[in-house]
C-alpha positions as a Python dict, from the first residue, in 0.01 Angstrom:
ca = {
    (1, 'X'): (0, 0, 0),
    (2, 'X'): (-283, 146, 214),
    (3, 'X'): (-614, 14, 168),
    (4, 'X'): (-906, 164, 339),
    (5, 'X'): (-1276, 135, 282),
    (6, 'X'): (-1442, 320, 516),
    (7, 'X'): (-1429, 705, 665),
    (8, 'X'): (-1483, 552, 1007),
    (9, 'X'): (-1166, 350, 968),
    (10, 'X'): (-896, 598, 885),
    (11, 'X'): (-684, 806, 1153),
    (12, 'X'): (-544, 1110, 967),
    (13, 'X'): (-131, 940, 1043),
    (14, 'X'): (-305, 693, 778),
    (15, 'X'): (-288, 939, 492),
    (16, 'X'): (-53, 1177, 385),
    (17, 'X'): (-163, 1488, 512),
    (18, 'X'): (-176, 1621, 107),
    (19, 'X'): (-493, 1405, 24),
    (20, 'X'): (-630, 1355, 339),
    (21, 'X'): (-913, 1601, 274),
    (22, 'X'): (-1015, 1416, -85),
    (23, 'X'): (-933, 1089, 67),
    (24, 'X'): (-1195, 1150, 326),
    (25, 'X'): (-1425, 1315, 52),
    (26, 'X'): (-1408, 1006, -112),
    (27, 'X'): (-1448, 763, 138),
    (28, 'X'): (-1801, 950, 249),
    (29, 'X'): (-1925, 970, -84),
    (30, 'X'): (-1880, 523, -67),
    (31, 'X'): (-2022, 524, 279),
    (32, 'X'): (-2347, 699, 185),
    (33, 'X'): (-2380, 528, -162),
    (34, 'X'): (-2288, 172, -60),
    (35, 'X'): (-2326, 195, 334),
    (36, 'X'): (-2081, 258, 641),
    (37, 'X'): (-2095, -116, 731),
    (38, 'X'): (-2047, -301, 363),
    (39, 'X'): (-1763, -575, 407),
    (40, 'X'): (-1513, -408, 127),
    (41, 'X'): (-1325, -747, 42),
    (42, 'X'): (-1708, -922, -60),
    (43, 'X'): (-1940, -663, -92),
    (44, 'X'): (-2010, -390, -351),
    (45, 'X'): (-1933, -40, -283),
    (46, 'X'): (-1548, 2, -325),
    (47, 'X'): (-1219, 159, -136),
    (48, 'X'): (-916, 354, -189),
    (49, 'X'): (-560, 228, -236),
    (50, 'X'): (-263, 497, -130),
    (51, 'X'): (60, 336, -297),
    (52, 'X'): (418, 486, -429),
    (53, 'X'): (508, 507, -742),
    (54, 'X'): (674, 243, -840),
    (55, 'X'): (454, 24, -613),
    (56, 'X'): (326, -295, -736),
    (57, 'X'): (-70, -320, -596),
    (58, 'X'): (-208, -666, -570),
    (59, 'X'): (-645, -648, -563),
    (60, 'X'): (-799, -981, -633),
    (61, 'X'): (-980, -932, -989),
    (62, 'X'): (-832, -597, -1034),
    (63, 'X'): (-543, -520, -1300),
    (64, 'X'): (-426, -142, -1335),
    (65, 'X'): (-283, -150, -1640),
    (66, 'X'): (-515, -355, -1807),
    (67, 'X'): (-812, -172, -1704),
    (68, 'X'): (-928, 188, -1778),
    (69, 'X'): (-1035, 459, -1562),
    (70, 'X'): (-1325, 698, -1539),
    (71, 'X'): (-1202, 952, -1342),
    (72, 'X'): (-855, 1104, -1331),
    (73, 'X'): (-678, 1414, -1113),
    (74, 'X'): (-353, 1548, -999),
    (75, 'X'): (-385, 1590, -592),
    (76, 'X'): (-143, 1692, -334),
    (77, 'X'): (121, 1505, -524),
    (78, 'X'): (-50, 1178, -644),
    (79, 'X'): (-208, 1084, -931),
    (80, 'X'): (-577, 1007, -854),
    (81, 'X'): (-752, 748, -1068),
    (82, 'X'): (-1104, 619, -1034),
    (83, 'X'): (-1153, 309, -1188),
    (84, 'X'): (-1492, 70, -1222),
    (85, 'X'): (-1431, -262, -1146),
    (86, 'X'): (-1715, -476, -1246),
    (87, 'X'): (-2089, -382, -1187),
    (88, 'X'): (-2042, -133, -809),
    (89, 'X'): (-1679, -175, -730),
    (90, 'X'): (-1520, 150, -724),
    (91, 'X'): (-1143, 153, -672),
    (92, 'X'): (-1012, 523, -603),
    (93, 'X'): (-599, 485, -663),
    (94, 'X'): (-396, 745, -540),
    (95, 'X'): (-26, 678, -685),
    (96, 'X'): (245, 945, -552),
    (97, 'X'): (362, 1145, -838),
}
């Protein structure tokens, strides 16, 4: 599991070179809505998880299957799911296919 909450943080050998255009998409849109400097572990705002399929993802407060998303896409080979988590957490999950 890759977690990453901020587009100043990531080095493009983080992501897989198929999302790494709407991973940093969605990274900038957090940034600018929530702020560049927000502490993404206490703070509102949000991040994005890169995991395998099968992969078992452990966020404090935060239960995939038990929760429902907003947003949902097919890109570059992984399911993309936004999901709300409370009042201003955003959790973008990108699951490979």
């Amino acid at each position: 599991m890759i977690k990453i909450g901020h587009l100043h943080s990531i080095t493009e050998t983080d992501i897989p070179e198929s999302i790494l255009k709407s991973v940093q998409e969605d990274l900038s849109v957090l940034d600018f809505n929530y702020g560049s400097n927000r502490d993404i572990d206490n703070d509102a705002g949000g991040f994005v998880v890169i995991c395998e399929k099968d992969e078992i993802i452990s966020i404090p407060y935060f239960n995939e299957y038990a929760e429902e998303f907003e947003y949902r896409a097919i890109v570059g080979g992984y399911d993309k799911r936004l999901y709300v988590s409370g009042t201003e957490r955003n959790i973008i999950l990108y699951r490979k296919c």
